[in-house]
Structure formats: structure tokens, C-alpha cells
C-alpha positions in Angstrom: 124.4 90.9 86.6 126.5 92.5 89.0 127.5 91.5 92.5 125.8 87.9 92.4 122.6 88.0 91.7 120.3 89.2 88.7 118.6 93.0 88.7 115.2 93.7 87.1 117.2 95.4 84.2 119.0 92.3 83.4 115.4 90.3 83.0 114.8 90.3 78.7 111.0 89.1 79.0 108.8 92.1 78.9 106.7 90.2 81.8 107.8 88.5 84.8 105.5 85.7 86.0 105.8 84.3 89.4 104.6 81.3 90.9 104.3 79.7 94.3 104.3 75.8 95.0 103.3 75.7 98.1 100.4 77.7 97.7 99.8 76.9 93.9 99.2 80.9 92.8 100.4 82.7 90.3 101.2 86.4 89.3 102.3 88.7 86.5 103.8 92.1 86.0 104.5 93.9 83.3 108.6 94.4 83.4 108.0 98.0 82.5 105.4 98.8 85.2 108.2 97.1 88.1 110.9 99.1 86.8 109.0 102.6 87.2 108.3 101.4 90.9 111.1 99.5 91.7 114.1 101.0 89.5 116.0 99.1 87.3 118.8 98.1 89.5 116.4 95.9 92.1 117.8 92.7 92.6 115.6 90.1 91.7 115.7 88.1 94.6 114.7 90.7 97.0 111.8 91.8 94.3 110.3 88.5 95.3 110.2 89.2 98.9 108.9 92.4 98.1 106.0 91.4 95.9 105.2 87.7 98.2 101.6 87.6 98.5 101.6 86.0 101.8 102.8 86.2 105.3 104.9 82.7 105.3 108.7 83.2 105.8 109.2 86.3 107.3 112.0 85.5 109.2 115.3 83.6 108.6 114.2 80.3 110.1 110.9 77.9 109.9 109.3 77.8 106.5 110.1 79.9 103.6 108.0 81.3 100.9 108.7 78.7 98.3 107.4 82.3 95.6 109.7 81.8 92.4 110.0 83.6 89.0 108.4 80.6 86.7 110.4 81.0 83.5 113.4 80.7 85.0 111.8 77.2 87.2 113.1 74.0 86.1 111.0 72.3 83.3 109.9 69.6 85.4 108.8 72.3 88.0 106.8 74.0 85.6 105.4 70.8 84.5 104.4 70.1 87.8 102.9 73.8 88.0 100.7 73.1 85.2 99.8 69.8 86.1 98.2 70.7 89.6 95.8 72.9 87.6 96.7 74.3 84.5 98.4 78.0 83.7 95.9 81.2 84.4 93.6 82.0 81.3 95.6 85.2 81.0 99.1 83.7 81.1 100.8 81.9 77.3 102.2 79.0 77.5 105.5 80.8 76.2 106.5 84.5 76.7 109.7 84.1 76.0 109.0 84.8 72.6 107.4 88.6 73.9 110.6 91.2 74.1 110.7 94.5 74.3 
């Protein structure tokens, strides 16, 4: 971490799910693939705007994107995630497990 804020090359989990509350969708990349198009030193925060797959908060005021990277959401929040319809057929419960 350097400067603040984490950098794709700093993420261990060979895939880095997203997922939007406000919209309830989800996404997945492989960490490799991101870091061939995106470099290794792209902070994560920006990645998200980068990779948002809607038009909501595109400026610095009114609603924000509420995008987020899952595994690193609150347990409750991902709770809540799976609650309001379940985890894509594609996606484990855990990938923490997946390194590397």
C-alpha cells in the first residue's frame, strides 16, 4: 500500500469480485487479466470507477455509485448481498482460499 490507498498488486485473491447495492449486480475479473490492462500499480479505488457498469455518480455531488469490491464488504453487507438473491452460479461462496 503506498500513499493511502491499496493498488491492484497489493490484492492476494487471484479474482476480484465486485458488487453493487444499489443496483444489486455483480462482476468478476480475473486479477491477472486487470493487471495486463491496468498495470499493477492502479489504485483500487479508481479501478472501480474505471470498471462501474453504469452512468450514476459521475460527478462529485448527488448520488454515488454505491460499486464495491465484495470480499473486502463487511460480513453483514455481504449477507445482505446474498440475501436479496443469492451469489451468481459462477461465483464460490469463498475465494479467498484461490491464490496465485
Amino acid at each position: 500500500m503506498v500513499k493511502g490507498c491499496y493498488h491492484l498488486k497489493d490484492i492476494p485473491e487471484s479474482v476480484v469480485r465486485m458488487y453493487c447495492a444499489d443496483c444489486h449486480r455483480f462482476a468478476q475479473f480475473r486479477r491477472a487479466g486487470l493487471m495486463e490492462r491496468f498495470g499493477p500499480d492502479q489504485p483500487m479505488p479508481s479501478l472501480l470507477r474505471i470498471l462501474k457498469p453504469c452512468s450514476i455518480g459521475g460527478g462529485m455531488s448527488g448520488p454515488q455509485c454505491q460499486l464495491a469490491y465484495f470480499d473486502r464488504l463487511q460480513p453483514e453487507r455481504q449477507a445482505d448481498a446474498i440475501a436479496r438473491g443469492g451469489l451468481p452460479a459462477t461465483w464460490q461462496a469463498d475465494w479467498h482460499s484461490r491464490r496465485d
